[in-house]
C-alpha positions, 0 to 999 in steps of 0.5 A, spaced: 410 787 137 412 780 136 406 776 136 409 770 139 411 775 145 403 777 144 401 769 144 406 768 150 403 775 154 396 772 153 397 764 155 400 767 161 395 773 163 390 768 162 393 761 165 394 765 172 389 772 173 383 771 169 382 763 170 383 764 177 378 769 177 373 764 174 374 760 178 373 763 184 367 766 182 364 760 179 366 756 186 362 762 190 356 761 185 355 753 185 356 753 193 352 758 195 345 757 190 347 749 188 349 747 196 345 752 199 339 748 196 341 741 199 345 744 205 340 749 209 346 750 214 349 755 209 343 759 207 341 760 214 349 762 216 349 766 210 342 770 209 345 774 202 351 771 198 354 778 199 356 775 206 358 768 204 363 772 198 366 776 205 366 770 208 369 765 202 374 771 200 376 772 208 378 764 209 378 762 203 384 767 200 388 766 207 388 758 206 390 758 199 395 763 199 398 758 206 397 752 200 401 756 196 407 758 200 408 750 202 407 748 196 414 753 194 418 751 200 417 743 198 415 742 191 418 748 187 426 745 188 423 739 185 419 743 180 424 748 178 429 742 177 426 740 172 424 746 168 432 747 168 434 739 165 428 739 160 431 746 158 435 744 152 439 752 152 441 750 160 444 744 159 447 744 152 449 752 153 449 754 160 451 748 163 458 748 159 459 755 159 459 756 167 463 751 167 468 754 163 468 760 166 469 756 173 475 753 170 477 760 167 476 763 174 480 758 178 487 760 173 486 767 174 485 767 183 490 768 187 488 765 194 487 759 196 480 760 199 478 762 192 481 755 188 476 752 194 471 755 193 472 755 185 474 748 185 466 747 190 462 749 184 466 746 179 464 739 182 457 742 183 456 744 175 460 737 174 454 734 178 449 737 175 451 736 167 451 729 169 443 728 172 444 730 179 440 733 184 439 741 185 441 744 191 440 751 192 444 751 198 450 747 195 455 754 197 451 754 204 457 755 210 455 758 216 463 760 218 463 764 212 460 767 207 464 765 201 461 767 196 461 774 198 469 773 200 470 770 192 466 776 189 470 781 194 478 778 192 475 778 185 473 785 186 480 787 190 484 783 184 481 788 179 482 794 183 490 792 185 490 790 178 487 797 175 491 801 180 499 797 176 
């Protein structure tokens, strides 16, 4: 195995099990016998760290994973956008590549509704190239899913076009 993956494989491991795992410990440990000792309350409540371990986890791990989940609804679009602009393989191979094969698409459609949709997210890659915002519901249409549509019409052209 390749002692890059192995260095990536261990920066990882490490970064998000094994510190998380410290860390809860050690903040169990400092709060029971550290603030125990100047907050009485905690000692009384909890007789036997065993029973604040139970309490810490059973509060504290819904509450974090609560964080979690908010954090990714509002701060993983902005998070993932940058991760995506400061790539230099997204902007300077991605980005073109789609792009080509956008316009390389948008000749080979037939319908109508395929030229829109191809034409939508041949300005949408533009928008990108050029610095601006992710949007992740950009194809978003209530009455249609086109999407959906674009993936069937190219999967009817080739069908039509294997059967001549």
């Amino acid at each position: 195995m390749n002692l890059h993956k192995l260095w990536f494989y261990y920066r990882h491991g490490s970064a998000y099990y094994v510190t998380q795992l410290i860390q809860m410990v050690n903040t169990i440990i400092l709060v029971y016998f550290v603030a125990g000792d100047k907050i009485f309350l905690i000692r009384d409540v909890f007789p036997h760290i065993a029973y604040f371990v139970i309490a810490a986890v059973g509060i504290g791990g819904p509450l974090v994973i609560l964080i979690g989940y908010l954090h990714y609804k509002k701060a993983y679009k902005s998070e993932s956008d940058i991760l995506v602009r400061n790539n230099p393989f997204n902007t300077n191979i991605m980005l073109p590549t789609m792009l080509a094969l956008v316009k390389h698409l948008k000749e080979k459609s037939y319908t109508k509704e395929d030229q829109e949709e191809l034409a939508n997210l041949e300005s949408y890659i533009q928008h990108i190239s050029r610095g601006g915002k992710l949007d992740q519901n950009w194809h978003s249409d209530p009455s249609k899913k086109r999407t959906e549509i674009l993936e069937k019409n190219i999967r009817e052209n080739k069908e039509s076009n294997t059967s001549t």
